[in-house]
C-alpha positions, 0 to 999 in steps of 0.5 A: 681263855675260852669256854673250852680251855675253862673245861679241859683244864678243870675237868678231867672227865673231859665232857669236852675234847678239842684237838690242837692243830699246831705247828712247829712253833706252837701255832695254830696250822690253818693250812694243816687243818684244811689239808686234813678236811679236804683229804677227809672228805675225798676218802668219803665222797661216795659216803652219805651220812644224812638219809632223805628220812631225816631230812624229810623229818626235820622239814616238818619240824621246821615247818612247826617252828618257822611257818614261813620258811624262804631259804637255808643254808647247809654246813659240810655237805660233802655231796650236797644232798642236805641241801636238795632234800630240805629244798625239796621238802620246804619248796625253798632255795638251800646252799650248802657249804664244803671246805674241799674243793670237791664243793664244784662237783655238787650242784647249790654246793660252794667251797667254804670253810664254815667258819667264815661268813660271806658278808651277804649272808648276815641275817640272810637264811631261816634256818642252818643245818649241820652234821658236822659240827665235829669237823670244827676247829673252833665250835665258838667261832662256827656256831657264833659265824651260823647263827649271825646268818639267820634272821630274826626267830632264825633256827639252827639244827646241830646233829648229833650221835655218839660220833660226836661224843668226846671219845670220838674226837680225832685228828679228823673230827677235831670237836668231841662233846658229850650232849648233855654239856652241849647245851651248856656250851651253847649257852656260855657262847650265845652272849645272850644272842640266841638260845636252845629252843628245844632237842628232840629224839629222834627214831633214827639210829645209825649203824655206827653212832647210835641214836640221832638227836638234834639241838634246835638252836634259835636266834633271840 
């Protein structure tokens, strides 16, 4: 039993949410999953969470943290402006990933579920971004599949605000966690092969789902 299945069963305060895609024989619905995603993110296209601000922000804490920045990867991208604002700032080629097939439309933009690694992509990319950790039907799975990307010293940076809290999980957005247990989850998943570096607090507040802050997560 997973980390998550520990957590809901024992604790009813729910810190943790994780919606169920089943079908009718109590399975897993892969195809069902996809399917919502995808129609997710066609009734947004024209919507950008992420702002240049942010972007421009965490390029300087990269900077701090990895002197020497070469390459990155971005995680449920939508548009793809993630991946044009971090290369712009770190003078470095960034991809970026989407499950939809609306991933053609968007330049440095492939159709992929995050879940899965490309076997060229181990230990390829210095640092990850998500603000979609949400979106995950299995966080264990993604988290484990990004950080296998990085290279050594390798830094993921995991978004959050209120939108990800667990009262804001949803067919949708299946993964809801509350941020002071998200460190906690890292850990439990990590075997020892990474580990929370640092959070930071950001300035920036949306208008729906409050104040930023980022989990900084590195490879050991």
């Amino acid at each position: 039993m997973n980390i998550i299945n520990k957590l809901l069963r024992k604790d009813q305060s729910k810190k943790v949410a994780l919606y169920q895609y089943k079908n009718e024989s109590g399975e897993f619905d892969y195809e069902k999953y996809k399917e919502i995603q995808t129609k997710g993110n066609k009734a947004k296209i024209e919507k950008t969470w992420v702002t240049e601000d942010e972007i421009k922000y965490l390029s300087l804490e990269l900077k701090k943290l990895l002197p020497n920045v070469k390459s990155g990867i971005c995680h449920g991208t939508r548009r793809g402006l993630e991946q044009k604002w971090f290369s712009e700032n770190l003078n470095c080629p960034v991809i970026g990933t989407e499950i939809s097939d609306s991933a053609s439309q968007f330049e440095n933009t492939i159709q992929w579920d995050f879940h899965e690694v490309k076997e060229d992509w181990i230990g390829k990319f210095d640092f990850v971004y998500s603000n979609s950790f949400d979106h995950s039907y299995n966080p264990e799975k993604a988290l484990r599949a990004w950080m296998s990307t990085l290279s050594p010293g390798g830094i993921c940076i995991i978004e959050y605000t209120d939108n990800h809290s667990v009262a804001k999980a949803t067919e949708l957005d299946p993964f809801g966690v509350e941020f002071e247990y998200l460190p906690y989850l890292v850990l439990n998943w990590s075997l020892g092969m990474f580990s929370v570096r640092k959070i930071l607090h950001s300035s920036f507040v949306k208008e729906i789902g409050g104040e930023v802050r980022y989990l900084i997560i590195q490879n050991n």
